[in-house]
N, C-alpha and C positions, 0 to 999 in steps of 0.2 A: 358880700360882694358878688355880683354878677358873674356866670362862667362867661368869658370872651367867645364867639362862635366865630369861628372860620369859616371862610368858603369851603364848599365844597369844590373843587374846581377839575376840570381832563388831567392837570398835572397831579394834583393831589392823588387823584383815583389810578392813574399812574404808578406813583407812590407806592401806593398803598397795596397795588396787584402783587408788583416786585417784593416788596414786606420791607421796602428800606427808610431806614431810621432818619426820621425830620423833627424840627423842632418849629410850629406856624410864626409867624410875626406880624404883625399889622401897625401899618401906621401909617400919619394923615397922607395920602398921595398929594405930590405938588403938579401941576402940568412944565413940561420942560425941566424938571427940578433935579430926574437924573438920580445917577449915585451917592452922588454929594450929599440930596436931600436924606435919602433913605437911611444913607452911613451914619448922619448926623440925629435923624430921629432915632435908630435905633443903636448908638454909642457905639459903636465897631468901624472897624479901618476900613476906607474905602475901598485898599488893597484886596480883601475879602470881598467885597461884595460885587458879585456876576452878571455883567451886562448880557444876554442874551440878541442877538441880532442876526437879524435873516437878511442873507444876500444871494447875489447870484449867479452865473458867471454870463459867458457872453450869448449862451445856448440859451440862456432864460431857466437854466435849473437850480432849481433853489436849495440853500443849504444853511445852517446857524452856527454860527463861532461866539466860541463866549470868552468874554474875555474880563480884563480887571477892572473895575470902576475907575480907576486911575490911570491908567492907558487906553491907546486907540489900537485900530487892527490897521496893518499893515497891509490896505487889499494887494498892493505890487507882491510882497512875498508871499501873501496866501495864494496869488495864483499862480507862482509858482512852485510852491509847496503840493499844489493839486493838479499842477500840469493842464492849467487852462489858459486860455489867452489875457482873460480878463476876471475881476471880479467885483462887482457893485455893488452899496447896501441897495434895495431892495424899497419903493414907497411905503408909505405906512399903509396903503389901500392893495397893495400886492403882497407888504407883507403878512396882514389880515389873512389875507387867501389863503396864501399857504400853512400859515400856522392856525390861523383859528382866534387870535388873539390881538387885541387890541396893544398899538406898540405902547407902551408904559406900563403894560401886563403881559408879556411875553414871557414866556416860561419852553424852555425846553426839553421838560416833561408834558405829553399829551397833546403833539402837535395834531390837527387836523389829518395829515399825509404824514406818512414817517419820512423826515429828513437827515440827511447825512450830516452828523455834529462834529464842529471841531472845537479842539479846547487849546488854551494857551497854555503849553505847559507846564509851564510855573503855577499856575492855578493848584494842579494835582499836587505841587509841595508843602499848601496849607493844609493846617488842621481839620477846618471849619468854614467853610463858606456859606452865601449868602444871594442864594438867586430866584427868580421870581417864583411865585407860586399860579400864576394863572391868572393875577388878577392884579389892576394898579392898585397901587400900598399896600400889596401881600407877597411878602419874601418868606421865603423858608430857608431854616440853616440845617445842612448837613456835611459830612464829609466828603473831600471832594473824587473821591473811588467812586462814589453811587455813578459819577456822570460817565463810567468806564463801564458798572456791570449793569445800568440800567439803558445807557442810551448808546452804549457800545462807542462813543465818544472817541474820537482818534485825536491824540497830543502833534500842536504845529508850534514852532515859534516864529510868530508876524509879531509881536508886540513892538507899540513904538511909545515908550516910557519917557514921561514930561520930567 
């Protein structure tokens, strides 16, 4: 059998500066297909797995909040939580700009610019999470601490749970 080859990707090498522990995962990308897809090709709770998304507030500065596959972010309480007027996701052609990444491959490790991440903090009380690697249909599982001592990640609660 074949060794599988991963991308190399900016998040990976990322990764890999910091020396923190991942485990690659690949699988078919769907367009639109989201969490749902991903959770279900790769047998794990939706609840783990990490949407990554660049928004911005009303200055036009940009920032990523990662949140659950199974909730949405709450932009009214994120901008209040960060003391701005407003906060908006972000096109997929601005948010290219600033991340580097095409949206259904956004990764929060090896943004383009380094931007200010926030996390849902319930996130931090799983095991094992599951967010993008830099590439669509490549997620990587790690613990979810890495997003605190690699990306310096500050915990919000916006979540609005279906």
């Amino acid at each position: 059998m074949a060794k599988q080859k991963f991308p190399m990707t900016a998040a990976i090498r990322q990764l890999k500066q910091h020396k923190a522990a991942y485990t690659p995962h690949l699988y078919p990308y769907e367009e639109k297909g989201g969490t749902r897809t991903s959770s279900q090709e790769l047998r794990v709770d939706e609840h783990a797995v990490i949407k990554t998304l660049v928004m911005e507030d009303e200055n036009h500065r940009p920032l990523i909040i990662l949140m659950h596959g199974d909730c949405e972010v709450s932009t009214k309480e994120l901008a209040r939580a960060l003391n701005v007027k407003r906060i908006a996701p972000c096109t997929p052609e601005i948010a290219h700009k600033h991340s580097g990444y095409l949206v259904g491959g956004t990764s929060p490790f090896g943004t383009l610019k380094p931007l200010p991440v926030y996390v849902e903090q319930t996130i931090l009380d799983l095991t094992q999470i599951y967010i993008n690697g830099g590439k669509r249909g490549f997620l990587v599982s790690l613990e979810p601490q890495v997003l605190s001592q690699v990306l310096k990640a500050t915990a919000v609660d916006v979540a609005i749970r279906h």
